[in-house]
N, C-alpha and C positions, 0 to 999 in steps of 0.2 A: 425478446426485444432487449438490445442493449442498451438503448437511448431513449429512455420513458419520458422526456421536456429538453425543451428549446428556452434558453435565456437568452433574451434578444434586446439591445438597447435598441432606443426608438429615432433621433435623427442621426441621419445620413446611414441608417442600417434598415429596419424595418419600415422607413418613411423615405423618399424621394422629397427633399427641397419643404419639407414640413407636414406631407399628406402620406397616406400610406395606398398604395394606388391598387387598380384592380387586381390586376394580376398576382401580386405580393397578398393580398386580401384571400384571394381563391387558394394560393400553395398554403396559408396558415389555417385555413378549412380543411382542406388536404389532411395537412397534419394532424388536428384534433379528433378527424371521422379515422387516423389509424389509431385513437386509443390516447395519443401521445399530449400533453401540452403545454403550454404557452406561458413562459412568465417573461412579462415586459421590466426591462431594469433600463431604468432613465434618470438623467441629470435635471429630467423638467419639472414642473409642480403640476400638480393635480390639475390643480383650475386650469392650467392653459394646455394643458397634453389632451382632457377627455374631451373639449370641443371641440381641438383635430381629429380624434382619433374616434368616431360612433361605434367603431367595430369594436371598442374594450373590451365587451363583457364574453368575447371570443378567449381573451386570457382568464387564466387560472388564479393569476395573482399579480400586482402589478408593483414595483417596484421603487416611487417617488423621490426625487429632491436626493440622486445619489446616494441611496441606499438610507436616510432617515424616514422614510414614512413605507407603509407597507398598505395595500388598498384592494380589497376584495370585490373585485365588479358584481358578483353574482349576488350582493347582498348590500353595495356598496358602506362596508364600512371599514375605517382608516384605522390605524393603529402607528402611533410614533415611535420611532425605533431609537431615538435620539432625542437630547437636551433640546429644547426650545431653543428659537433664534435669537441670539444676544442682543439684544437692545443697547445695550450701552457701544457694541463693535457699530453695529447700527445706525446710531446717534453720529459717533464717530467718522465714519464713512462718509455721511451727509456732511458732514460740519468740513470736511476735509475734499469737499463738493466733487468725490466720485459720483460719475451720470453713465449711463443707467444705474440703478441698484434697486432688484428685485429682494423681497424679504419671503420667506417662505416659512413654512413649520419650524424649520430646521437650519433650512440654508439659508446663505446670503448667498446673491450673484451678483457679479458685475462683468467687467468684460477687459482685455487688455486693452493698455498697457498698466489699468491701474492694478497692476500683480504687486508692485513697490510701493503703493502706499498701503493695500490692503496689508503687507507685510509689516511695515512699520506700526499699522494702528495697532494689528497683535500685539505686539513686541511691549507696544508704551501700556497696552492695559494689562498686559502679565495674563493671555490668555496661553490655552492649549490647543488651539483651532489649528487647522490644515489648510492648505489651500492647494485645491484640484483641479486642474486643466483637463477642457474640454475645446480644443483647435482652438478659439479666440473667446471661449467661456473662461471667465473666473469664477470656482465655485468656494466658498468656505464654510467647512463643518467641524462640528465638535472632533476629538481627536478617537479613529477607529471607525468612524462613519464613513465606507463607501459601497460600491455595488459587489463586493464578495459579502461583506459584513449583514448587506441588505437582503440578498440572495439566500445565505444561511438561512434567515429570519423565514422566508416565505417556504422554501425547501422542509422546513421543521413540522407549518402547519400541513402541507400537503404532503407530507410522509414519504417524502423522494429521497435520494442521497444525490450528493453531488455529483457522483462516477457515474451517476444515469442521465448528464448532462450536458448538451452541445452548449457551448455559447457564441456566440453570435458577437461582434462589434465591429467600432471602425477610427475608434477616436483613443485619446491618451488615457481616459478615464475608463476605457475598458481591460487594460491591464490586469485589475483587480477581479475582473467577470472573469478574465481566461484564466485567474490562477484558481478560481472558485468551479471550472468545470472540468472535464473530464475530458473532451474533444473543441478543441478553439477554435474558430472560425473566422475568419478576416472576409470582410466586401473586398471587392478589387480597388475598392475609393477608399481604403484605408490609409490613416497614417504610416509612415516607412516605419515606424519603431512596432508597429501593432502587429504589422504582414509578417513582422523578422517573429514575432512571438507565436503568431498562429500555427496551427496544426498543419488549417491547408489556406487559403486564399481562393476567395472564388474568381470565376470568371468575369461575372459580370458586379457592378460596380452598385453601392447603394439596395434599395428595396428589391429590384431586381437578382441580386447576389445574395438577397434572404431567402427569395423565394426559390432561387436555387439550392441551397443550404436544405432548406425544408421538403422540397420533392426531392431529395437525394434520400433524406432520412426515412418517407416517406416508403424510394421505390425499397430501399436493401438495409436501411437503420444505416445506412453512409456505411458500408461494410470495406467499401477498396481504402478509405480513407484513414478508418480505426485500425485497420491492420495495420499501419504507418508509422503507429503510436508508440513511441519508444521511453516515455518518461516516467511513466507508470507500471512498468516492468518489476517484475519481482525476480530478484538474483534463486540461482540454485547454486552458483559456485563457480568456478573459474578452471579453464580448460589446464591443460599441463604446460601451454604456452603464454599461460596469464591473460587471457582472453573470457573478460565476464559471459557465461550463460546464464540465458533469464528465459523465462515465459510470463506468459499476459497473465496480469491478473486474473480475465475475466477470459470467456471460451476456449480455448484451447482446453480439452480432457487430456491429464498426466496421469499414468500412470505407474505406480511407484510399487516395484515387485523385488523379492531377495529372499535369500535363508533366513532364519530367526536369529536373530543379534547382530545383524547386517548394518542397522543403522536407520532404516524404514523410518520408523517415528522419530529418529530425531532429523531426517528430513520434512518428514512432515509437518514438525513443528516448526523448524526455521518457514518454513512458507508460512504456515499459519501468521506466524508473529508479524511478518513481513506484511502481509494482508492488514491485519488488526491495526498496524503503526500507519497505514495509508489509509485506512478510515475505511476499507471494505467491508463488505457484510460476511462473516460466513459462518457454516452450520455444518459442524462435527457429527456424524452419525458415530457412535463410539460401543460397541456390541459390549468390551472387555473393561472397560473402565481406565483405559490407559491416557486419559488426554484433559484428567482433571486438575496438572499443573500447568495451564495455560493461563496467563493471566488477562484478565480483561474480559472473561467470558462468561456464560452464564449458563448455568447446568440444571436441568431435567432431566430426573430420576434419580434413581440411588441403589444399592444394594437391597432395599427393603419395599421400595414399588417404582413399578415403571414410569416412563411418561406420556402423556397424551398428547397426542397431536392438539388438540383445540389451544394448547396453553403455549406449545412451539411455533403455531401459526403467531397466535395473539402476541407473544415477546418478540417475532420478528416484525411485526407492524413499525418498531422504532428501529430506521436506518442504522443504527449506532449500536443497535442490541447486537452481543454475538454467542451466538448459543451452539452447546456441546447438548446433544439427545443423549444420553448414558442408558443405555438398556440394558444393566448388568439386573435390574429388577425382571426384568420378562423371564418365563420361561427359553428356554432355549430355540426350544420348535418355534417360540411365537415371534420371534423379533424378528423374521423373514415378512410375516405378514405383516407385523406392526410397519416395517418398512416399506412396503407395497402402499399402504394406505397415506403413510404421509411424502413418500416421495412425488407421487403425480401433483398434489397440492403444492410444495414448494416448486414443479416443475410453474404450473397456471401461474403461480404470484410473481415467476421471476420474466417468464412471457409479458406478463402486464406490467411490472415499475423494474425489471431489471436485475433483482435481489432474488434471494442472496448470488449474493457476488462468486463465492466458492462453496462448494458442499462436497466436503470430504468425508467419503465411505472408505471406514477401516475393515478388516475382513470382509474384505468384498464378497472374495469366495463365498464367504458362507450367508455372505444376504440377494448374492447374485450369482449364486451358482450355473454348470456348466446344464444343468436339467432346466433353468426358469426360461419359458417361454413364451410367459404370458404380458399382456399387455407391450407388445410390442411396438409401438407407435412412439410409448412413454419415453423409446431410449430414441427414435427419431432424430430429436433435435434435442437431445442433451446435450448443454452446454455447462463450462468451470465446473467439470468434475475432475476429482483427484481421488482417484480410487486405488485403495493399498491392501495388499496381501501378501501373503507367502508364497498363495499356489494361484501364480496365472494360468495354468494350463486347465484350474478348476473354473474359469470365470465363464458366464455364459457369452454366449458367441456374441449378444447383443451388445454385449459391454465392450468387448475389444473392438467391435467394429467403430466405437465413437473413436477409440485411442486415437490422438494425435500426438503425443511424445511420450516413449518407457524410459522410465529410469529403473538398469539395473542395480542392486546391491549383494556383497555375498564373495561366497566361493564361487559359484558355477555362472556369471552374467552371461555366457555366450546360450547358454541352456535356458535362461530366464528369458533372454529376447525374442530365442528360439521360439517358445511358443507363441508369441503374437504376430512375427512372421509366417509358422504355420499357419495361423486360421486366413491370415492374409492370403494367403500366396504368392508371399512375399519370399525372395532370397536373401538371407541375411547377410548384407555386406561383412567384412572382416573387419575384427575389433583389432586395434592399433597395437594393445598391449594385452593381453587375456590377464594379467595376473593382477591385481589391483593394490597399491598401497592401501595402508590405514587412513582409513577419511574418504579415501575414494569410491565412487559408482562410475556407472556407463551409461551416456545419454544417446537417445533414438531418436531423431525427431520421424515419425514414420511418415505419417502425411505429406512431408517436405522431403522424403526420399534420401534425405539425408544418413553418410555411415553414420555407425555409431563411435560416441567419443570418450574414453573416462574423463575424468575429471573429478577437483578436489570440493566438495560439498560444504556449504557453507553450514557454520555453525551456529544454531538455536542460542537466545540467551539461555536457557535449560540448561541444555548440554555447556555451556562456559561457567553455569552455576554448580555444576553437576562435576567438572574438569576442577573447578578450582576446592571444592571440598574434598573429590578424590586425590590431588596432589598438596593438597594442605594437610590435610590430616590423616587422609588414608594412610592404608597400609601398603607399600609398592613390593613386591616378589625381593627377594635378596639380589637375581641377576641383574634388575633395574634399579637397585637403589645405590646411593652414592657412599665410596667408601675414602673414606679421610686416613690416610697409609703414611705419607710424610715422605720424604726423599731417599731414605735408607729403611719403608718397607718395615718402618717398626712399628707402629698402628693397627688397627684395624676397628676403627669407629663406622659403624654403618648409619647413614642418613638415610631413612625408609619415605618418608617424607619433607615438605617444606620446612616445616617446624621444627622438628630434626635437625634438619639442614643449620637454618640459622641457631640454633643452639649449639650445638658442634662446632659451627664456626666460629662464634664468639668465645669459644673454651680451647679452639688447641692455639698451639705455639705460632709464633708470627713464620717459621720457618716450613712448617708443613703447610700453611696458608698460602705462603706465597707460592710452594711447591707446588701446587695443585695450581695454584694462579696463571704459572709461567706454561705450563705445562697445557692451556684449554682445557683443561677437565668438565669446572665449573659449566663453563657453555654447553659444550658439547653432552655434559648430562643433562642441562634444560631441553636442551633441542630434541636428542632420543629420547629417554624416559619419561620426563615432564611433558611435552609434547609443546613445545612455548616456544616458538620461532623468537614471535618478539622479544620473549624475556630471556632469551638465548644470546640474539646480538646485543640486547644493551647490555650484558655483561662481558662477550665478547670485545666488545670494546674499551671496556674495564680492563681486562686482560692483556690488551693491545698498548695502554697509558708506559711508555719508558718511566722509572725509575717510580712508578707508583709505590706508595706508602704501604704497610700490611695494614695499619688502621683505615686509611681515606681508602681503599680497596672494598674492606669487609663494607664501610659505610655505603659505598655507592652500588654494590651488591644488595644489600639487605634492602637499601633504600628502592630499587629497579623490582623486588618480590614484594613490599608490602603495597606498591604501586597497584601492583595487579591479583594480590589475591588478600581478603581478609584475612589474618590471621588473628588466632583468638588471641587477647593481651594474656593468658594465664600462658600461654604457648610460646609466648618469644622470652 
């Protein structure tokens, strides 16, 4: 299940003209008898939303007064999410004889066209209040109060994430629901600014267009709809013709195969990070212990004991938790079984709320070898895996059979895809180029029948933290490092690194400087050896300045490398 709740505002979406009618009533039964449910988010207050609505205690959580009160049907108790309603804006509003004006926990309402005095009473009492449109509602709340902020709040206590959430609206005030969900939903009675923001738009218009909404989720979890979904795309890197590639966050199984120093984990990391900065859930199966500089994660076991499933389940109970399994504790033989026993549980928990989002198995091979051929149902319906190894040709048949896209890395790609097209029976289209630059792999999408493509791999904060310490301070070979010679060849100063670099330049003569200057050297070593496109052209363009100075030169050189890499102050 990708779609564990429905957030759904309540007029002119899950309500018809103020009631919410049978048939809209029976699709959110529907809903709830698959497992899935219901949180209501509305601009209305309590008192007058539950005497419409007697089906409430059908929702999980109910969302009040635009995202300030939060209301548990099944127990009926409220919780404010927000400052009380300003008495003195209050006073104000009366005194200045806006009619209607509803007072709520939180909110004030009124209704247009008083938008321009409600603005000026702000103004004159020096508050921080908002004012939020609802078609011909004025609403005013403390500053940060609305239906994503509200949302968060109920999402927390019901242990959901928001990626496991359709939202539903139809008015201006749901803007903040569709940035707070994962798949958007417009009625066909939507505002024109809401329909241009949604996902999809329904057919039909109002409570009718919910309850369609919710038997879609119902028949396939809205499956033709999510595939659509291009905003939540995590990049892998950009073709040879500058054309972003990406895959989904979430279902699509990648798998990521190549020789040893290919690059493997530091693709795997750029997606992890990529996931973790979108708020996904995911769960590093990690045999070797290679995946303990990820930041933001949280690590079970160690060199000295394994970890237990019971404590991996219980940390992922929090959406927000992302955990790395480290089995460098287990025996060797054991961490095949240890992985048998918690992988079917993360498969049941992600069926039910959606989570984790990604689960990346490193040495596949060796926890899902070509001999395991048990429990086979388990890889059925495996979904967001990302399973990496050396040797695809070792993986069990059950595991390539999920593949929906390889990435090769390495000397040999045409041989690496080879084997997932054998088990297929697949022919393997011809690769564009067999021979691959530094930085590049080769993309499969196999299930889409598509050839295969290289392409240049985006780069992990790691690996840029990891580039910049190796070209700052490392040590670079003699054929790669930069030699400061002078115009008549009477030199021979070697820069092995950055530091280097700028200390040598600030010590020869303005004439071998500028020599190298005239010459593109400077660049053209960023660009090969350094590997630094960007810090390549901005001094290319240093280089390109007529009648530039030999000092204002070195300054806006030096000034373009401490841009982008720390250097230690003992080093320049």
């Amino acid at each position: 299940m990708r779609f564990a709740a429905v957030a759904v505002d309540y007029d002119g979406t899950l309500a018809t003209e103020g009631l919410v009618q049978a048939p809209t009533v029976g699709a959110l039964e529907q809903l709830i008898a698959s497992g899935r449910q219901c949180i209501l988010v509305t601009g209305r207050m309590l008192r007058e939303l539950l005497p419409l609505f007697p089906q409430a205690e059908l929702c999980a959580r109910i969302v009040a007064e635009n995202g300030a009160v939060l209301y548990r049907p099944s127990t009926r108790e409220q919780r404010l999410l927000a400052p009380q309603a300003s008495t003195a804006l209050a006073d104000a509003l009366r005194a200045k004889g806006v009619m209607p004006l509803d007072i709520g926990d939180s909110i004030i309402a009124t209704v247009r066209p008083h938008e321009v005095t409600v603005m000026e009473a702000i103004r004159d009492l020096g508050l921080e209040h908002q004012v939020i449109f609802n078609r011909e509602s004025v609403m005013i709340l403390p500053p940060g109060i609305n239906k994503a902020s509200g949302l968060k709040a109920a999402l927390e206590e019901l242990k959901l994430s928001p990626h496991n959430v359709v939202g539903i609206g139809d008015s201006e005030n749901d803007h903040a629901l569709f940035q707070a969900s994962e798949l958007a939903v417009a009625v066909n009675s939507a505002v024109p600014t809401l329909r241009e923001a949604a996902d999809w738009v329904t057919m039909r218009p109002n409570g009718a267009g919910t309850a369609e909404a919710m038997l879609a989720l119902v028949a396939d979890d809205m499956a033709t709809h999510a595939k659509r979904l291009t905003r939540h795309r995590v990049t892998l890197g950009s073709s040879r013709e500058g054309v972003s590639l990406t895959v989904s966050p979430v279902e699509e199984n990648v798998l990521i195969a190549g020789t040893s120093g290919s690059g493997k984990s530091t693709l795997a990391h750029g997606i992890l990070e990529q996931l973790i900065d979108k708020g996904y859930q995911t769960c590093v199966i990690d045999p070797e212990g290679d995946y303990q500089s990820i930041e933001k994660m949280i690590m079970f076991g160690n060199s000295q004991r394994g970890p237990t499933v019971a404590e991996v389940l219980t940390a992922m109970d929090n959406p927000s938790t992302q955990v790395i399994v480290n089995l460098v504790g287990l025996p060797l033989q054991d961490r095949p079984s240890f992985f048998f026993e918690l992988l079917p549980q993360l498969q049941e928990r992600r069926i039910r709320t959606g989570r984790p989002h990604r689960v990346l198995v490193d040495e596949t091979h060796h926890l899902l070898p070509t001999k395991w051929r048990a429990t086979v149902a388990s890889m059925r319906d495996l979904k967001g895996m990302l399973f990496v190894t050396v040797h695809p040709d070792q993986l069990s048949p059950h595991v390539l059979d999920t593949v929906d896209i390889a990435v090769a890395l390495g000397e040999r790609p045409s041989s690496t895809l080879q084997a997932v097209a054998n088990h297929n029976g697949l022919s393997l289209p011809p690769i564009s180029s067999a021979e691959l630059k530094p930085g590049e792999a080769v993309l499969w999408r196999v299930a889409a029948g598509q050839s295969p493509q290289p392409f240049m791999m985006t780069v992990s904060r790691m690996e840029r933290r990891r580039h910049r310490r190796k070209y700052a301070e490392g040590e670079l070979p003699p054929e790669r490092s930069f030699y400061f010679r002078g115009p008549e060849g009477k030199l021979n100063l070697r820069a092995q690194n950055l530091i280097m670099f700028r200390q040598l330049a600030d010590g020869v003569d303005d004439e071998t400087w500028l020599h190298h200057l005239r010459n593109g050297d400077y660049s053209h070593w960023m660009e090969t050896a350094i590997k630094d496109r960007s810090l390549a052209q901005v001094v290319h363009e240093v280089e390109d300045m007529p009648d530039v100075s030999a000092h204002d030169s070195r300054q806006r050189v030096a000034s373009a490398i401490e841009e982008r890499y720390t250097l230690p102050a003992t080093g320049v």
